[in-house]
DRENTOR-311468 format. One record per residue (C-alpha): x, y, z. Coordinates in nm, 3 decimals, m for minus. Example, Ala and Ser with C-alpha at 12.3 -4.5 7.8 and 13.67 -1.06 7.14 Angstrom:
2
(dotor (1.230; m0.450; 0.780)) (dotor (1.367; m0.106; 0.714)) 
This chain:
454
(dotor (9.049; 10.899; 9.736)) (dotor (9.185; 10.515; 9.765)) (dotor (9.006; 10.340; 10.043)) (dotor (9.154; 10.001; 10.049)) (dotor (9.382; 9.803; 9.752)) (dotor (9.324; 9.429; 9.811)) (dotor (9.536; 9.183; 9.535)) (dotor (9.620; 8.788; 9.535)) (dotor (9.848; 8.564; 9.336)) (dotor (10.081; 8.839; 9.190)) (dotor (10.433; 8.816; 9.130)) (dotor (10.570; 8.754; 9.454)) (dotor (10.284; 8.821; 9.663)) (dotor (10.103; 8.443; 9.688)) (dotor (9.810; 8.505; 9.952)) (dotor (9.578; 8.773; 9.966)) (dotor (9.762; 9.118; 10.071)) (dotor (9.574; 9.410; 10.210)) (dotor (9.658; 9.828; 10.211)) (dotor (9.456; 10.005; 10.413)) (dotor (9.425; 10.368; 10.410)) (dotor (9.130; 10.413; 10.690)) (dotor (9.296; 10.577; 10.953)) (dotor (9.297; 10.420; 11.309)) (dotor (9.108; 10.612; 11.591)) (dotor (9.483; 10.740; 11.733)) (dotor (9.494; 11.103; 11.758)) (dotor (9.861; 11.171; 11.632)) (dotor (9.897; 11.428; 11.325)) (dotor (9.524; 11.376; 11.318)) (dotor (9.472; 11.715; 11.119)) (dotor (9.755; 11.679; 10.923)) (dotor (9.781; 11.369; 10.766)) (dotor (9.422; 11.262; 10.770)) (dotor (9.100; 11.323; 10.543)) (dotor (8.767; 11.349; 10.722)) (dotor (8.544; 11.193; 10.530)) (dotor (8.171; 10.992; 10.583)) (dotor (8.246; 10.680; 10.423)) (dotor (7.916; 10.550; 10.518)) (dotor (7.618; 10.705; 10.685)) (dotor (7.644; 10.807; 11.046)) (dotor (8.013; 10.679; 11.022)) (dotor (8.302; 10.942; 11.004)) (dotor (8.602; 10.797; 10.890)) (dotor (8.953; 10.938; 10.893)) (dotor (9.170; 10.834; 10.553)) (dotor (9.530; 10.897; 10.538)) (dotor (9.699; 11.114; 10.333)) (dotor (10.014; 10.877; 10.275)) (dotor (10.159; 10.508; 10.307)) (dotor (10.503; 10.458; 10.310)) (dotor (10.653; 10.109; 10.258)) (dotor (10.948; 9.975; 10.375)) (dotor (11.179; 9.623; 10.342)) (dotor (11.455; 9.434; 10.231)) (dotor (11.578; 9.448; 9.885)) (dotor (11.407; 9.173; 9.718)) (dotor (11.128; 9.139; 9.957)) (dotor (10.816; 9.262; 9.718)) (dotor (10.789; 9.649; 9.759)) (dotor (10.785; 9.671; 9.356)) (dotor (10.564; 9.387; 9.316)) (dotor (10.342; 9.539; 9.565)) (dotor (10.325; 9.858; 9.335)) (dotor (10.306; 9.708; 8.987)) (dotor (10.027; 9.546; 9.148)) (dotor (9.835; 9.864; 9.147)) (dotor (9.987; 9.974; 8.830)) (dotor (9.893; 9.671; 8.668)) (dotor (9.526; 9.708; 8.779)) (dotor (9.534; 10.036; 8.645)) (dotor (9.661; 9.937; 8.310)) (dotor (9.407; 9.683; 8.258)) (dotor (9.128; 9.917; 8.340)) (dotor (9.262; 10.164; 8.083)) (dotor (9.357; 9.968; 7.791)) (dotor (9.173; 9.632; 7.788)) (dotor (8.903; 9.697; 7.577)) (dotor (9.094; 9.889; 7.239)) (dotor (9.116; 9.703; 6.949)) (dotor (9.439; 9.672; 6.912)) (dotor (9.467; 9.502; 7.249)) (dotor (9.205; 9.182; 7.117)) (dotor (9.394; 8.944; 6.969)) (dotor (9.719; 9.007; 7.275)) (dotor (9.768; 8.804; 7.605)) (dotor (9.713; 8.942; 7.927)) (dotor (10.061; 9.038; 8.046)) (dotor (9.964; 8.892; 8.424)) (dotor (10.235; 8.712; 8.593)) (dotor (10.064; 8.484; 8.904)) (dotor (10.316; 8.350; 9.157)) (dotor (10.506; 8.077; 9.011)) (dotor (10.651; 7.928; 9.324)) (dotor (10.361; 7.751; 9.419)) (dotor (10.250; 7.447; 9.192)) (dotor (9.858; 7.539; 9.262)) (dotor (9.887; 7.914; 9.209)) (dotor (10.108; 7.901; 8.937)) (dotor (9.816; 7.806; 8.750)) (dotor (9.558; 8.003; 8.935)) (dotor (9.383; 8.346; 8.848)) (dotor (9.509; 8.667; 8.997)) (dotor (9.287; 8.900; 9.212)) (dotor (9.279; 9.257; 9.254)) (dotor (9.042; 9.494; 9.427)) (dotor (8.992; 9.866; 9.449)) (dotor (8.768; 10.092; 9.723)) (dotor (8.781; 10.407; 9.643)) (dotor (8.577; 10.753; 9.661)) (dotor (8.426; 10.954; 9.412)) (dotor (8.180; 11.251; 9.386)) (dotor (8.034; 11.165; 9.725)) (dotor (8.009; 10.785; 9.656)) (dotor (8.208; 10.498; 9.742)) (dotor (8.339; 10.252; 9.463)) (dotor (8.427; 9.886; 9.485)) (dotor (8.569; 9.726; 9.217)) (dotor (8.724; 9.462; 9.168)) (dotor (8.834; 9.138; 8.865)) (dotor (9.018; 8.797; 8.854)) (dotor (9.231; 8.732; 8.563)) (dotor (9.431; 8.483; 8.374)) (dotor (9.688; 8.526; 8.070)) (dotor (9.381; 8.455; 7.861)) (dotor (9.069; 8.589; 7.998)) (dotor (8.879; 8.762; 8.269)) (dotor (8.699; 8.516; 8.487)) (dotor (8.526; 8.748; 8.715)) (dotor (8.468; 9.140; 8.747)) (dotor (8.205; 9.327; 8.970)) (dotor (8.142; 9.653; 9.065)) (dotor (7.910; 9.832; 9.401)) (dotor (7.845; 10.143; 9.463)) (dotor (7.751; 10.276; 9.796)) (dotor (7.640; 10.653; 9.928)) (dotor (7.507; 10.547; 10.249)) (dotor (7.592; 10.248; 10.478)) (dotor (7.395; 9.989; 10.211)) (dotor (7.608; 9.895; 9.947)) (dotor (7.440; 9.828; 9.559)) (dotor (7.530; 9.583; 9.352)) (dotor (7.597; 9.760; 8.965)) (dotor (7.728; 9.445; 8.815)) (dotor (7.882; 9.109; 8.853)) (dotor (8.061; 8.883; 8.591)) (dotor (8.129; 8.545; 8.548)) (dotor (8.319; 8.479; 8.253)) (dotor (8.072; 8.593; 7.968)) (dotor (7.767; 8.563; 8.183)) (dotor (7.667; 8.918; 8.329)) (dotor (7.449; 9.030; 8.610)) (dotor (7.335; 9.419; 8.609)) (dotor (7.217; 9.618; 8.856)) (dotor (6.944; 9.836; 8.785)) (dotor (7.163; 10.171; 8.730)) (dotor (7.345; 9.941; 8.449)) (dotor (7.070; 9.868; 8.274)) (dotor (7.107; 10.060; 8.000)) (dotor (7.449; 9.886; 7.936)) (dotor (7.330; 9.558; 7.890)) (dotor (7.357; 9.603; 7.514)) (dotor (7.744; 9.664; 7.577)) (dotor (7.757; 9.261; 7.656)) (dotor (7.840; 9.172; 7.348)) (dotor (8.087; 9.396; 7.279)) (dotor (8.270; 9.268; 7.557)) (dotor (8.564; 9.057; 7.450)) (dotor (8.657; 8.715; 7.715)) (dotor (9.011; 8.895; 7.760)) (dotor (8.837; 9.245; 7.795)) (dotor (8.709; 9.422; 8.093)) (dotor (8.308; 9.541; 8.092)) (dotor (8.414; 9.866; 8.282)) (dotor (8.663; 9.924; 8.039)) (dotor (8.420; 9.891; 7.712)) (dotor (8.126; 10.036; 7.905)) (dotor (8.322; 10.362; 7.990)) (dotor (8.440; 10.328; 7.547)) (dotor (8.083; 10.359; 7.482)) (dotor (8.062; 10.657; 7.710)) (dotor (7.848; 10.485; 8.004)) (dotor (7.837; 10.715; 8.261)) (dotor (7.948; 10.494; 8.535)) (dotor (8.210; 10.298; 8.326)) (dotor (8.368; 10.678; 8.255)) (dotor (8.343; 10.770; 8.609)) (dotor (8.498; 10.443; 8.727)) (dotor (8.795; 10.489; 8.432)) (dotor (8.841; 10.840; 8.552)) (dotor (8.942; 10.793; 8.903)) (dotor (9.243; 10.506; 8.750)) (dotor (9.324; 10.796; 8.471)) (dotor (9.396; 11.045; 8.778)) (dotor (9.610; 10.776; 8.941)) (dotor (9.921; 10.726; 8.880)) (dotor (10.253; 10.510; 8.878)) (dotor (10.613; 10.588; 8.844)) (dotor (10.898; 10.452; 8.895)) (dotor (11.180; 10.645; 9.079)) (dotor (11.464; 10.497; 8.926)) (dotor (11.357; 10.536; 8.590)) (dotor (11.203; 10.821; 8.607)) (dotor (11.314; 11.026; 8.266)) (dotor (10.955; 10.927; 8.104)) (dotor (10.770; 11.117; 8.381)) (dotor (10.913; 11.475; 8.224)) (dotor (10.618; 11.492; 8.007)) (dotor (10.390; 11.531; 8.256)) (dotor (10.581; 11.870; 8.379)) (dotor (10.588; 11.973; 8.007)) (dotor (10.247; 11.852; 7.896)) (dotor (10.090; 12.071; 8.207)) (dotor (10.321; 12.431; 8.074)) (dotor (10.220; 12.405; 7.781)) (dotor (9.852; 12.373; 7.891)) (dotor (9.907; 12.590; 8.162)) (dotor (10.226; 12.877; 8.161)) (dotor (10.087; 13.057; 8.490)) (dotor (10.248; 12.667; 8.635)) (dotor (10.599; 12.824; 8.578)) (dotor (10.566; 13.058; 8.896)) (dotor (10.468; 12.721; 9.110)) (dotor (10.757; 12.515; 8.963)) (dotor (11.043; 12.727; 9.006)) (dotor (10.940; 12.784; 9.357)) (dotor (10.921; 12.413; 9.427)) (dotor (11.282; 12.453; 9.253)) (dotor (11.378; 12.715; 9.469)) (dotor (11.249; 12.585; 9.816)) (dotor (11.433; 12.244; 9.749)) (dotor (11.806; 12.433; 9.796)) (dotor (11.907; 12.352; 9.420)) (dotor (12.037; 12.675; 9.358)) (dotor (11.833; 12.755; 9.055)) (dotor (11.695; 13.058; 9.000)) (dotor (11.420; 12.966; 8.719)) (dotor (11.433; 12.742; 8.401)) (dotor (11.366; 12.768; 8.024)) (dotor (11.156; 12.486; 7.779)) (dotor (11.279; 12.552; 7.434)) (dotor (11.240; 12.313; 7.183)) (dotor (11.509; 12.130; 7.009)) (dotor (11.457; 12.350; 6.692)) (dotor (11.527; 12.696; 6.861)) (dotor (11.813; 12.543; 7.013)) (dotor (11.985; 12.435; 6.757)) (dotor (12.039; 12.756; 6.647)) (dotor (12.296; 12.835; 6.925)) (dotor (12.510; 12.546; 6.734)) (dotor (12.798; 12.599; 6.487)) (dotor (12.677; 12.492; 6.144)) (dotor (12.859; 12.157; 6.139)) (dotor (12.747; 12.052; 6.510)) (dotor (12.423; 12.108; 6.398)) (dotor (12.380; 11.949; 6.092)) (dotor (12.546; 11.658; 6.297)) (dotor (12.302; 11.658; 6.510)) (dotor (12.017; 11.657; 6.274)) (dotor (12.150; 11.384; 6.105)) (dotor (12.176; 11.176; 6.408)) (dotor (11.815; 11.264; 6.495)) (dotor (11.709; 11.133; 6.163)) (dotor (11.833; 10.824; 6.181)) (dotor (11.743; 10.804; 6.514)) (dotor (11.377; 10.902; 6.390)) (dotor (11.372; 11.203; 6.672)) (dotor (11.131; 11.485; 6.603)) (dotor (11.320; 11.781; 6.643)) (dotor (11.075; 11.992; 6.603)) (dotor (10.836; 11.858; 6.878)) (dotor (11.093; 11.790; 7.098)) (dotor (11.244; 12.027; 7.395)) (dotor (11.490; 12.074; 7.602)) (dotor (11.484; 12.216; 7.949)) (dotor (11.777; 12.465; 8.082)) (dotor (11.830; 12.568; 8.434)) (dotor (11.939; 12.930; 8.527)) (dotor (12.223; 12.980; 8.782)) (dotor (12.324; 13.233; 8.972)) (dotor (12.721; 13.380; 8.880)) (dotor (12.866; 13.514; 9.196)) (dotor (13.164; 13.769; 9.181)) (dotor (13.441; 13.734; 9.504)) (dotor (13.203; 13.976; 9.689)) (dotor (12.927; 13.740; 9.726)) (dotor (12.711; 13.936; 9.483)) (dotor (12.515; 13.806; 9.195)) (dotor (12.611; 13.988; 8.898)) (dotor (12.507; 13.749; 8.613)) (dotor (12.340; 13.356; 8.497)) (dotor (12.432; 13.066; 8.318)) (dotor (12.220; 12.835; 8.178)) (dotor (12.251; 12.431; 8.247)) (dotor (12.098; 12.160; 8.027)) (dotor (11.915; 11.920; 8.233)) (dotor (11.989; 11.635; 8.116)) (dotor (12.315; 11.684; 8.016)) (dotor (12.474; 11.893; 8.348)) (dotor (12.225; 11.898; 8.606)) (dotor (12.292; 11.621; 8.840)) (dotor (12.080; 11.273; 8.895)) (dotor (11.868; 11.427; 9.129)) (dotor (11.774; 11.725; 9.026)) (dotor (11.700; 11.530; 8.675)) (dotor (11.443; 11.341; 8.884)) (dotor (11.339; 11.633; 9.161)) (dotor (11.255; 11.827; 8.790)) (dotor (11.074; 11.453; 8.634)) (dotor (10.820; 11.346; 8.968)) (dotor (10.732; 11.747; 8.989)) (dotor (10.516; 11.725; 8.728)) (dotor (10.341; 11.389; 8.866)) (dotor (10.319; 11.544; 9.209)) (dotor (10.158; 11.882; 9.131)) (dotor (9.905; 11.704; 8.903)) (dotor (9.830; 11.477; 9.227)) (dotor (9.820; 11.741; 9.459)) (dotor (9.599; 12.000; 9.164)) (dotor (9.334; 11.664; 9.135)) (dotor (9.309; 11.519; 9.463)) (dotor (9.427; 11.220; 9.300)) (dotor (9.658; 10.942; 9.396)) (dotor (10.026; 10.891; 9.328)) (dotor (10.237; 10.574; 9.370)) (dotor (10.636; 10.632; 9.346)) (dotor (10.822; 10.331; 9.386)) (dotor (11.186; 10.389; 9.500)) (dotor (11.117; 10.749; 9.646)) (dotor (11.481; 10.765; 9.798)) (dotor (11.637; 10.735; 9.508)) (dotor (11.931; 10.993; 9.442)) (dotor (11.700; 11.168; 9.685)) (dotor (11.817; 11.323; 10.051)) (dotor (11.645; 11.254; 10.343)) (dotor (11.507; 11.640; 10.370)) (dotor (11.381; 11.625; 10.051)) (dotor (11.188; 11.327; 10.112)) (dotor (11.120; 11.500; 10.387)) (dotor (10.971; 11.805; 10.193)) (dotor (10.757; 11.574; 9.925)) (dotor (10.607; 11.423; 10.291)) (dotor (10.497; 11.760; 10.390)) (dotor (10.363; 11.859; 9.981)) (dotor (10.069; 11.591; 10.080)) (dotor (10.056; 11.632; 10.462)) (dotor (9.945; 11.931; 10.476)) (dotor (9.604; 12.122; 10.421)) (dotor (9.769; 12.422; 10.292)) (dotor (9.946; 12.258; 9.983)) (dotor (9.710; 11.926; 9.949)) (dotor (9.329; 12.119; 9.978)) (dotor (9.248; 11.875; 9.719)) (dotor (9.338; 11.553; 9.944)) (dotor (9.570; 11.408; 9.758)) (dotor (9.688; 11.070; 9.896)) (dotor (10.081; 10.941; 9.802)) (dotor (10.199; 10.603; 9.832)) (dotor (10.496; 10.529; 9.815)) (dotor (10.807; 10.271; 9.865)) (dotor (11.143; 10.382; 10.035)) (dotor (11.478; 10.225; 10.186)) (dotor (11.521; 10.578; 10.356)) (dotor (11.449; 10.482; 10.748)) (dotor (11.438; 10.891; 10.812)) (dotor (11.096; 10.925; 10.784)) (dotor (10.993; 10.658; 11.043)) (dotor (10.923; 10.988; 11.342)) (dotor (10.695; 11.085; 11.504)) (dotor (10.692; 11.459; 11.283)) (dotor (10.696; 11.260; 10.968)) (dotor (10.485; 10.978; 10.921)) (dotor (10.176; 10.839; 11.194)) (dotor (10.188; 10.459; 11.273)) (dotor (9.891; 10.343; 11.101)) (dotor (10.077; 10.524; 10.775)) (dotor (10.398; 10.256; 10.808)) (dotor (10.402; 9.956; 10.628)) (dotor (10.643; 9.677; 10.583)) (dotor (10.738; 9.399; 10.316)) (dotor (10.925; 9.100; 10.364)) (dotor (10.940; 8.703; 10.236)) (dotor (10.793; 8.411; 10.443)) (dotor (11.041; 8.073; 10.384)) (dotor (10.887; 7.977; 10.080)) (dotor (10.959; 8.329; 9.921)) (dotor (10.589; 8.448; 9.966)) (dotor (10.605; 8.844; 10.024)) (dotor (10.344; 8.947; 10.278)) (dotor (10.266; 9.299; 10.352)) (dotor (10.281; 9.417; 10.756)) (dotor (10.138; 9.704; 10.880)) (dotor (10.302; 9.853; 11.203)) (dotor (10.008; 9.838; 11.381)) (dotor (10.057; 9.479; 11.409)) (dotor (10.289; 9.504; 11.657)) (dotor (10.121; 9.771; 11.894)) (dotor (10.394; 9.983; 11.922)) (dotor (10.369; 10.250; 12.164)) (dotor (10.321; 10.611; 12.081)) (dotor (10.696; 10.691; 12.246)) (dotor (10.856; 10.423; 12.107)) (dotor (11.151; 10.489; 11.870)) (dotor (11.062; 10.346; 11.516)) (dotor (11.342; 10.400; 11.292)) (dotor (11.570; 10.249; 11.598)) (dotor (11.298; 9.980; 11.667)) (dotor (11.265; 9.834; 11.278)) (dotor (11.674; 9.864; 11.233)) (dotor (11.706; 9.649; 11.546)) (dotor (11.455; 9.432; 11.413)) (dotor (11.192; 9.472; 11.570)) (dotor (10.932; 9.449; 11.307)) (dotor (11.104; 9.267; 11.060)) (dotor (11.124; 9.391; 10.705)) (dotor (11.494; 9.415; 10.677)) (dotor (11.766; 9.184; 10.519)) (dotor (11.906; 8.879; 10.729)) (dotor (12.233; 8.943; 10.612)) (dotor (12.464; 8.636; 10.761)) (dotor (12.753; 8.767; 10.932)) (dotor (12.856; 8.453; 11.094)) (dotor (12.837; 8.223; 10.807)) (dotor (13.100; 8.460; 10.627)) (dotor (13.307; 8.514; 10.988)) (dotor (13.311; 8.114; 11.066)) (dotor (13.396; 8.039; 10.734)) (dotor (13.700; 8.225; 10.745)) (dotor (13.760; 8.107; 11.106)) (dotor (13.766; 7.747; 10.965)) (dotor (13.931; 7.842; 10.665)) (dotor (14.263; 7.944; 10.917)) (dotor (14.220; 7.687; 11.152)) (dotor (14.257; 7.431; 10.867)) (dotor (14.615; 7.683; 10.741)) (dotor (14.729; 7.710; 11.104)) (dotor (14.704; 7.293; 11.095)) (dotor (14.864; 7.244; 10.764)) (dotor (15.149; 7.502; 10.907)) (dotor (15.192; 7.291; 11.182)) (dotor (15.251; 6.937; 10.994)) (dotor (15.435; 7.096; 10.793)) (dotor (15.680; 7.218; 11.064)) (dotor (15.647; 6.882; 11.222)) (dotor (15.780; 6.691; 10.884)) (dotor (16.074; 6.930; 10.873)) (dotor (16.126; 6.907; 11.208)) (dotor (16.092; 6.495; 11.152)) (dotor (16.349; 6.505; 10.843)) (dotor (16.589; 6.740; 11.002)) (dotor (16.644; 6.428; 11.289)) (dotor (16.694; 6.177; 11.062)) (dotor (16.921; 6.296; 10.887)) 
């Protein structure tokens, strides 16, 4: 379970930015949408099950995200070989003429088997300048190691990874080769970013492997899926993965030999490559189901059941692992209900046993009631004047427990939503007929003048 996510000097985010996922002591949805849990001894702590966040196009939600998913990468993929001689693909904010130059910071707390991680590195296109790592099972935490440039500190249960030191590149993380070398520690550290996940929810066609990669290790999932399918109103009665191969066959002889010509030169595998059909329900006048038809996903199902069908497979993997999912852009070709129904997949303790948490950005003001989302779970994004995003939680502003959110943020309340200038664009055009009634009326006046004279 995530903890806390702490980064600095990323993309648009210039000053250190904090997510918390410790709930506060308010009793709302208490049941629901929190995790018991001791984080330290004597100490029982609530964490919440989702953080949704909210602002003005532009204002850093993404960033805020790729944050995480950059951390992530870095953890996974640092220390192969192929990665040694590559920069680090870090972008610090550039708006500043001090942190332009400056290291980025990020920083995980998160739970694991009973014990509480926190990790954490600063890094440069070039190297890693710090990295440490504490573990803690009761309210003392333990130093494992620290990192300062190439000069390492371990703690005595990393001892037997000193001899991994060397095999640390400068542009390499130590957790990532420790947990290479299969120290136990470095592999339970890597696990916990493995389980976690990003995805994007506008371009979300990649994510369909995850739904596919999990049937094929798992049929029995079918059952699960196509009631997900069902529940969400899509009228689809159950789907089909064939591959590409089998399908073909359906295909007159000349549609299919130009279509494996076209996947040759497009260097497509045809034969370990499916395609996913959706089964519809025929009606007769009578209102009776009397046959099906299938539809190709991607070619005749519509955007959002394309990416309903893509983030299922992400979202039962969460919700199987206890893991954590980040989708930015959840709205996207999305209804409100259906958001609505992904809300209620992880707050719940019927269909999230495993405490699954979701994070997750959204223009969608819906879920901001009291039945959705708790207060300490909303979040919001938005740009100081020198285009700094900063990250607000709603509990900055004390709202009360009756207030109206949705209605409260639109009005402004909290901030996080575009200042959109009506009276620049309204004046402007005020001025702009003022000056034409003006002209109108010299020009009358001249007429009026040369009419006289003559």
């Amino acid at each position: 379970m995530l903890i806390e996510f702490n980064f600095k000097n990323f993309l648009s985010f210039k000053d250190e930015t904090r997510l918390s996922m410790v709930a506060s002591h308010a009793k709302e949805l208490e049941e629901s949408h929190t995790i018991k849990h001791d984080i330290k001894k004597g100490i029982a702590n609530r964490i919440l099950t989702c953080a949704a966040l909210l602002g003005a196009n532009a204002s850093g939600k993404t960033n805020m995200l790729l944050a995480f998913a950059f951390m992530r990468s870095l953890v996974l993929n640092s220390a192969k070989e192929s990665q040694s001689d590559e920069l680090i693909p870090v972008t610090p904010f550039l708006l500043n003429a001090e942190t332009r130059h400056n290291p980025s910071c990020f920083e995980v707390t998160f739970l694991k088997n009973q014990a509480q991680y926190r990790y954490g590195f600063e890094v440069d296109g070039k190297k890693i300048h710090r990295e440490w790592l504490f573990k803690s099972t009761s309210s003392r935490e333990a130093k494992l190691f620290i990192r300062e440039f190439q000069a390492f500190q371990l703690g005595p249960q990393m001892k037997n990874a000193r001899d991994l030191i060397d095999k640390t590149r400068d542009n390499a993380l130590f957790i990532s080769v420790a947990s290479q070398w299969n120290n136990l520690v470095g592999k339970e550290v890597l696990k916990w970013f493995q389980q976690s996940l990003f995805i994007s929810g506008i371009d979300d066609e990649d994510y369909r492997y995850v739904i596919l990669d999990m049937l094929q290790k798992n049929p029995s999932l079918k059952d699960i899926i196509v009631k997900y399918l069902q529940v969400a109103d899509l009228n689809i009665e159950s789907f089909n993965v064939r591959s590409i191969q089998e399908s073909l066959k359906d295909l007159p002889k000349k549609a299919r030999e130009k279509f494996e010509e076209f996947a040759k030169k497009s260097d497509i595998d045809i034969e370990a490559s499916s395609v996913v059909e959706f089964s519809h329900p025929i009606f007769n006048d009578k209102g009776e189901k009397v046959d099906f038809i299938e539809f190709n996903l991607t070619t005749q199902e519509s955007d959002g059941t394309q990416k309903y069908f893509a983030i299922l497979g992400p979202i039962l993997n969460a919700i199987r692992n206890g893991s954590v999912l980040v989708i930015d852009e959840l709205d996207s070709r999305f209804h409100s209900l259906l958001i609505s129904f992904i809300l209620k997949l992880f707050n719940s303790k019927k269909t999230n046993p495993n405490n699954a948490q979701l994070i997750f950005s959204t223009q969608n003001t819906k879920p901001l009631n009291k039945k959705e989302l708790r207060r300490d779970q909303i979040w919001f994004v938005e740009k100081d004047r020198y285009a700094s995003s900063r990250l607000i939680p709603l509990l900055a502003y004390k709202p009360r427990q009756d207030r109206i959110i949705e209605k409260d943020y639109l009005s402004g309340r909290y901030g996080g939503i575009p200042n959109i200038k009506y009276r620049d664009i309204f004046s402007n055009r005020k001025q702009e007929e003022s000056e034409y009634q003006e002209l109108m009326e010299l020009e009358k006046k001249l007429l009026e003048e040369t009419s006289s004279d003559k």
